[in-house]
N, C-alpha and C positions, 0 to 999 in steps of 0.2 A: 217228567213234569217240569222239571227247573229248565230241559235243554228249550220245551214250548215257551215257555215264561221269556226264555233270553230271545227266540226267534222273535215271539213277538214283539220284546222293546225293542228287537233292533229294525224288525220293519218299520216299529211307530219311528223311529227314528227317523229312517232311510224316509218317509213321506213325511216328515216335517222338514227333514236338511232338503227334500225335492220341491216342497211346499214354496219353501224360504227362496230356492234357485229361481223358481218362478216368481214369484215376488220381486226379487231383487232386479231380474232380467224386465220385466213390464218397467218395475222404477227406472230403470236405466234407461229404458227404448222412449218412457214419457220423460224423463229429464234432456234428452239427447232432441226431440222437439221442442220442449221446451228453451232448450236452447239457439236453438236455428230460429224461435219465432220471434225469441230476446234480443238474438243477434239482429235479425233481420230490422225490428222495430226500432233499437240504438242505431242502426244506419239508415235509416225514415230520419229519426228525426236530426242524427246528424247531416244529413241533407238536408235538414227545412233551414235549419238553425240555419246552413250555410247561403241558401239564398236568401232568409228574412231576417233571421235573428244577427248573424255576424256582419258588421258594417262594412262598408268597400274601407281604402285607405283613403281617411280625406287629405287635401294638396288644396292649395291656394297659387296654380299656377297663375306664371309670367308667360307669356307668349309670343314671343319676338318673329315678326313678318318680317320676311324680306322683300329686298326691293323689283325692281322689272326683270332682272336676269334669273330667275328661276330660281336656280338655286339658294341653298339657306347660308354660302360663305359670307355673304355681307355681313348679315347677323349675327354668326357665330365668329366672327372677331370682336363682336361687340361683347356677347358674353364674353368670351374669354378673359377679355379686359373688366368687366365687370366682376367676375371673380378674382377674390372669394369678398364673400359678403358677411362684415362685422357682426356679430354677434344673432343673426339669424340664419335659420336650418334653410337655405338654398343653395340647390346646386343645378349644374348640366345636367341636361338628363336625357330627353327622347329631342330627336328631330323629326319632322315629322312633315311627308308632300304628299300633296293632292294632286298628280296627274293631270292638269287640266287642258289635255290635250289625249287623253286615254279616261276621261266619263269618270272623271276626279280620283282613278286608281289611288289607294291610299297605302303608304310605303312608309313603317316608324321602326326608326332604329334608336337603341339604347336602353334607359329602363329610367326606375323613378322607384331608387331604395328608401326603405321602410324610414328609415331617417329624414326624409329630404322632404320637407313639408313645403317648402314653400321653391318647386323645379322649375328650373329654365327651361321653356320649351322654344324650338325654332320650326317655324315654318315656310315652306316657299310653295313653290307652282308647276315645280319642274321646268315646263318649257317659259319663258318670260312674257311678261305682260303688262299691259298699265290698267287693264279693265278690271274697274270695281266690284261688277258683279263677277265674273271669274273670280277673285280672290274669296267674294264673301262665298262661294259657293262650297269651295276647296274647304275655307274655315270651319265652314259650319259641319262637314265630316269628319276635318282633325277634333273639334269639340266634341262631337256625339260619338267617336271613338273614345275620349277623356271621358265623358260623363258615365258611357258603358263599363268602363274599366274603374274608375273610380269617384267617390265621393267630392263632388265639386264643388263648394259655395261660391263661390265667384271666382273671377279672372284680374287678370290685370292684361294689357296689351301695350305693345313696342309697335308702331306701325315706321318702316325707313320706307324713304321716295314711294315709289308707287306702292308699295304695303303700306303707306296710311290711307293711301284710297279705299284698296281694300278691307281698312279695320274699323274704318265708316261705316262703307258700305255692310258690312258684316255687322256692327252696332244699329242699323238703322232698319235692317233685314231683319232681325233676331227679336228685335225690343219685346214687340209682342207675344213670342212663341215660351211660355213658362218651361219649356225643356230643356233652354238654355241657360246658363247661372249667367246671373247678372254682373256687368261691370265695374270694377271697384273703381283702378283709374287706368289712364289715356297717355301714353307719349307721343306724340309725332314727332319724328327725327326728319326733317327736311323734306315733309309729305308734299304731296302733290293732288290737287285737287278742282284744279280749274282748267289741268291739261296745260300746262307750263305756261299760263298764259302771263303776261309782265301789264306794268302800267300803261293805259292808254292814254292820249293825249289829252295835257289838264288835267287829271288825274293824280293823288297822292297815295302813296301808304297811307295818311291819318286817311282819307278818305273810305280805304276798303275797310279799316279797321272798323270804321262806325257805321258805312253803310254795304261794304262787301263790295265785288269787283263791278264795273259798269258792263264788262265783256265777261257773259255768262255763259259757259260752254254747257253740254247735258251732263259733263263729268257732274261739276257744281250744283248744277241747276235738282240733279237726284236729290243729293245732300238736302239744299235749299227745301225741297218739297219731304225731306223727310226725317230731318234730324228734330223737329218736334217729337219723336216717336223715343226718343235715346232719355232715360233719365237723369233728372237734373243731379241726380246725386254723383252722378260720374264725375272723378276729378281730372282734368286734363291739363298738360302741360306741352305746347308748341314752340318747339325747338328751331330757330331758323340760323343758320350759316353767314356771319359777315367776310364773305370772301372777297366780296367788290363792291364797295360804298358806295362807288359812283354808279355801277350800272347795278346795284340790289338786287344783289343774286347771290347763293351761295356756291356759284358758279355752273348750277344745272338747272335747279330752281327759281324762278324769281321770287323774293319776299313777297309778294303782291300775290303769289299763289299760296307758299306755305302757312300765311297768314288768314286767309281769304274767307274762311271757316269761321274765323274769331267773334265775328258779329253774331255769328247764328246762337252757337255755343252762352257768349254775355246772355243774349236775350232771352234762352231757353232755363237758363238760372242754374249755369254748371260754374264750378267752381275752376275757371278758364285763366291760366296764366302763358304771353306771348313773350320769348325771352330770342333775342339777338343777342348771339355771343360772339367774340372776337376769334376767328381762324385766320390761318393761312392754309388749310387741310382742304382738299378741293369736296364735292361733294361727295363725289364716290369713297373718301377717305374720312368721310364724316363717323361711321363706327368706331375707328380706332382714336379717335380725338379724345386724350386726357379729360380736356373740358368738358365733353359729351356724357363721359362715360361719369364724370362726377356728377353732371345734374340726371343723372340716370337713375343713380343708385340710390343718391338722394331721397327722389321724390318718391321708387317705387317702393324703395326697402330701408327710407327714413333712416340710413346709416349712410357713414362719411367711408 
C-alpha cells in the first residue's frame, strides 16, 4: 500500500515537473518572438527617428568660386590665407567640381567635422570658363549635394573673376526656387560681368556707377533683366584691384566692368558697398593679397 502511495506522488510529481517543462518551454518560444517583434520594432523606429526625427548637421557655409581656369587653386589660396578665423567655428573643409564639360559630373573631396559650423567650401568647373550660365549650373548641384547632406540656412559666396559671373548668375537662377537657402552676403573679388569690357568714349566710372555701362554685352544685359529677382536683403561687397590708375584696371579687369553691377544692386535696395584698394598684386594674384584677404574676413566672418 505505502509502495502505490509513493508511485503515485511520484507520478503526480513526474506530470507536474513535465507539466512545468512545458510551460516554461511555450514561455520561452513566446518571449524569444517576442523578442525578434521588440527588436524588430526598436529598429522601425530607430530608422524613422533617423530620417525625421534626428536633424542633418546644420553649417552656415562660405563658398568660394573660382575664377575661369577651372580649377579651385585660385581660391584655395585665398582660404588658406584666410585661415584661421578669430573666434568663430570655420574651417576648410570639402572642395567641390562640377564637370562642366562631362554633364556637371560632381567630384567632392574632404569632409565638414562635427565642429566646423561655419566650412569653407571651394568650388570650380574643372575645365575653365567665363559663362554664367555654366557656373550657375555646376552651383546649383554642388548646393543640392550641401542641402542633401546637410541642414542648410543660408550661404554666403566668394565669387573671383569669372566665378562672380557665375555667383550672379547662380543668385539670379535660384531666387525663386525655395530649395535653395537663401543668400546671406556677396563678395566679388575682381568679378567680371560685362565681358572685360573698359570705358567707352566720353564715358566715366562716376558714370557706370549711377547709370551702369553704355556698352552692354548679353554677359550684363542677363544680370540687368534679372537681378530684380536676387533679394534686397543680400549684403554685397565689390572688391576692385588699383593696379593701374591710369588705364582702371586691376590689370585683367577694367573697373568699369568689376563695378558695372553697382547700380542694379543700389537700386534693387541691397546693402551694396564698392571698395578700390591699393595693390601692386596683379589680378591673378589678387587671392593672396593681405589687403584682400582682410576685407574678406572682415565682412564674411565680422572678425579682424
Amino acid at each position: 500500500m505505502k509502495k502505490r502511495q509513493v508511485r503515485k506522488k511520484l507520478k503526480a510529481k513526474f506530470y507536474v515537473l513535465v507539466s512545468l517543462a512545458i510551460l516554461i518551454s511555450i514561455g520561452l518560444i513566446l518571449n524569444g518572438f517576442k523578442g525578434v517583434d521588440s527588436r524588430v520594432k526598436n529598429d522601425t523606429i530607430e530608422g524613422d527617428k533617423k530620417n525625421t526625427t534626428l536633424t542633418k548637421q546644420i553649417i552656415y557655409p562660405t563658398i568660394y568660386i573660382t575664377g575661369s581656369g577651372g580649377d579651385v587653386s585660385s581660391v584655395d589660396r585665398l582660404v588658406s590665407h584666410i585661415l584661421p578665423v578669430q573666434n568663430v567655428a570655420a574651417k576648410k573643409s570639402l572642395a567641390i567640381t562640377a564637370n562642366i564639360s562631362r554633364n556637371y559630373e560632381l567630384k567632392v573631396e574632404g569632409e565638414i567635422s562635427k565642429d566646423n559650423r561655419y566650412p569653407l567650401i571651394e568650388f570650380g568647373t574643372v575645365k575653365g570658363t567665363d559663362s554664367g550660365e555654366l557656373y550657375s549650373k555646376g552651383m546649383q548641384k554642388a548646393v543640392d549635394y550641401l542641402i542633401g547632406h546637410y541642414k542648410v540656412p543660408w550661404i554666403n559666396i566668394v565669387g573671383f573673376s569669372s566665378g562672380a559671373t557665375g555667383a550672379v548668375y547662380y543668385m539670379i537662377d535660384t531666387a525663386t526656387n525655395e530649395k535653395f537657402p537663401p543668400i546671406n552676403k556677396y563678395v566679388s573679388l575682381e568679378g567680371e560681368y560685362n565681358k572685360a569690357t573698359g570705358l567707352q568714349v566720353g564715358e566715366t566710372l562716376a558714370d557706370v556707377l549711377v547709370n551702369g555701362p553704355l556698352l552692354k554685352t548679353s554677359m550684363y544685359q542677363y544680370i540687368a533683366d534679372g537681378y530684380r529677382k536676387i533679394s534686397p536683403k543680400v549684403q554685397m561687397m565689390l572688391l576692385e584691384g588699383d593696379f593701374n590708375t591710369v588705364k582702371q584696371t586691376d590689370s585683367a579687369m577694367p573697373w568699369a566692368d568689376g563695378f558695372s553691377i553697382y547700380h542694379l544692386f543700389k537700386e534693387n535696395g541691397n546693402e551694396v558697398t564698392m571698395t578700390l584698394y591699393p595693390t601692386k598684386t596683379s589680378h591673378s594674384k589678387a587671392p593672396t593679397n593681405p589687403i584682400v584677404v582682410q576685407y574678406v574676413k572682415n565682412f564674411i566672418y565680422e572678425t579682424p
